[in-house]
ZADO-1210 file (C-alpha; in nm, 4 decimals, padded with zeros to 6 digits):
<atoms>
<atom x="23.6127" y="17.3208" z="10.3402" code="UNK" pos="1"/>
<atom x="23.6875" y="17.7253" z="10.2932" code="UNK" pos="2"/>
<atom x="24.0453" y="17.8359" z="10.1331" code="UNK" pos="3"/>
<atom x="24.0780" y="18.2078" z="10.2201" code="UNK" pos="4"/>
<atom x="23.6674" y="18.2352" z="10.3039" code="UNK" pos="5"/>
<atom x="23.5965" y="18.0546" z="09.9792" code="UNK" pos="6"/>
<atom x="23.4372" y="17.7125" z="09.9388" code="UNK" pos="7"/>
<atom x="23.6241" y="17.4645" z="09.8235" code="UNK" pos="8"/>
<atom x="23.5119" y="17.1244" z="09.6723" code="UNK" pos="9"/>
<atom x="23.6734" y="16.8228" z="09.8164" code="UNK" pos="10"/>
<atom x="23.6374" y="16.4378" z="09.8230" code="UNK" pos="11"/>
<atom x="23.7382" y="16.2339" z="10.0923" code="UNK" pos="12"/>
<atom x="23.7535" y="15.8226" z="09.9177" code="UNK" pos="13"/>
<atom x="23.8376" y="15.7121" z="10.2730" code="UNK" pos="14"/>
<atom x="23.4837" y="15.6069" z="10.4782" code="UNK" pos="15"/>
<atom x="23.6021" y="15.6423" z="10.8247" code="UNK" pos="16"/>
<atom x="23.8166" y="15.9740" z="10.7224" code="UNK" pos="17"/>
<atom x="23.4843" y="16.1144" z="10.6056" code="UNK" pos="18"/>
<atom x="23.2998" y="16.0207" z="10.8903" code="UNK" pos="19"/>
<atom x="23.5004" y="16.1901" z="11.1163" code="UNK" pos="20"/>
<atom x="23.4922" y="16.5433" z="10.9057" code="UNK" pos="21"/>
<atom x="23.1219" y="16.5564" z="10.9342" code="UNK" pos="22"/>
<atom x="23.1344" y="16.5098" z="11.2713" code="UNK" pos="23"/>
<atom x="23.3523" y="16.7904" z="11.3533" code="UNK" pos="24"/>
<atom x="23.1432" y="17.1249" z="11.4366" code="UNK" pos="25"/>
<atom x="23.1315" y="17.4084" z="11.1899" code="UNK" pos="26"/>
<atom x="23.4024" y="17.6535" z="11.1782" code="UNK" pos="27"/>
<atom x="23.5847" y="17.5795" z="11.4810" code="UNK" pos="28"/>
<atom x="23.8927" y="17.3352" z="11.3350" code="UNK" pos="29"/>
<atom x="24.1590" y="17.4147" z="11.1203" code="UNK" pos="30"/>
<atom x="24.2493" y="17.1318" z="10.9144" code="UNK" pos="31"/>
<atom x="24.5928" y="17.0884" z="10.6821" code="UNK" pos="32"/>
<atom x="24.5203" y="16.8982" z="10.3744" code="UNK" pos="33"/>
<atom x="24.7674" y="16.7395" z="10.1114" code="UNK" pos="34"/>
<atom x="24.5817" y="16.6068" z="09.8228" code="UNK" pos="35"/>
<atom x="24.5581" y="16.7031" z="09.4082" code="UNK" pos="36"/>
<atom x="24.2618" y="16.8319" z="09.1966" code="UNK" pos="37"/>
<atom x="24.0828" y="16.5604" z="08.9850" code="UNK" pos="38"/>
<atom x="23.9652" y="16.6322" z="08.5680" code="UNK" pos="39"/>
<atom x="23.6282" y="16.7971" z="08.7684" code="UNK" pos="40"/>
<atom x="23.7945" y="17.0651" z="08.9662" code="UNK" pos="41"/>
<atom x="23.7541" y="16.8256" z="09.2974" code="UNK" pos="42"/>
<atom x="24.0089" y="16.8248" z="09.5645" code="UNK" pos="43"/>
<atom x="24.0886" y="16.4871" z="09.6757" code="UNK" pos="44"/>
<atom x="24.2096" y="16.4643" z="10.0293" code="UNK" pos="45"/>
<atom x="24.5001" y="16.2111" z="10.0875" code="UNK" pos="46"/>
<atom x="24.6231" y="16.3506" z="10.3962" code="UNK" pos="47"/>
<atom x="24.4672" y="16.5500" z="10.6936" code="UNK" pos="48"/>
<atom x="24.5789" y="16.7211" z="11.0052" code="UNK" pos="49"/>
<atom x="24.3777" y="16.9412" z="11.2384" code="UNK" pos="50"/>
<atom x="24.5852" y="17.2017" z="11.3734" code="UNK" pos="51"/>
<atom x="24.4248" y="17.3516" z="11.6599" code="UNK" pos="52"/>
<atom x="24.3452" y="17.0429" z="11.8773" code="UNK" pos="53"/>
<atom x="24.1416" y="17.1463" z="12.2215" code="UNK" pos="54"/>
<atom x="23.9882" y="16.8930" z="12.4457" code="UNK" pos="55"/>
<atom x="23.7033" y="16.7565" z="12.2190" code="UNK" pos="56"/>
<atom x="23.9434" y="16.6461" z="11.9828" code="UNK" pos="57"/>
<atom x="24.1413" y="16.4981" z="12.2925" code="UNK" pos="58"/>
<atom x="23.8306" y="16.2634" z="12.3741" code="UNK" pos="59"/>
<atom x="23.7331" y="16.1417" z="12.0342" code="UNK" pos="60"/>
<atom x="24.1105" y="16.1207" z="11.8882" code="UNK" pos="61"/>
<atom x="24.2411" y="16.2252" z="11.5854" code="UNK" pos="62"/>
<atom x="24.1981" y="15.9492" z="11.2371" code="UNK" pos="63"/>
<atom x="24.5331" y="15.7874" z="11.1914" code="UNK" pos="64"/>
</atoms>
């Protein structure tokens, strides 16, 4: 993930949540993430939203 063109280091615990990130493509989704920073600078991802949906995401569906 990239916070104002920088990379950012996250963890996602949840196995289908995780799943579904890598399968996005590359730089085409904007995602909103709630979440806190772990003792080694990780960002772990409780929540996600993708906020410009189009009609891939339409087909495959969004995790609830």
């Amino acid at each position: 993930m990239f916070e104002n063109d920088e990379c950012l280091n996250c963890v996602i615990k949840d196995r289908y949540l995780s799943k579904y990130v890598l399968s996005l493509p590359m730089h085409k989704y904007r995602l909103e993430v709630q979440g806190k920073y772990n003792e080694r600078g990780q960002f772990n991802i409780k929540k996600m939203r993708i906020i410009n949906i189009d009609s891939y995401i339409a087909i495959i569906g969004t995790p609830e």
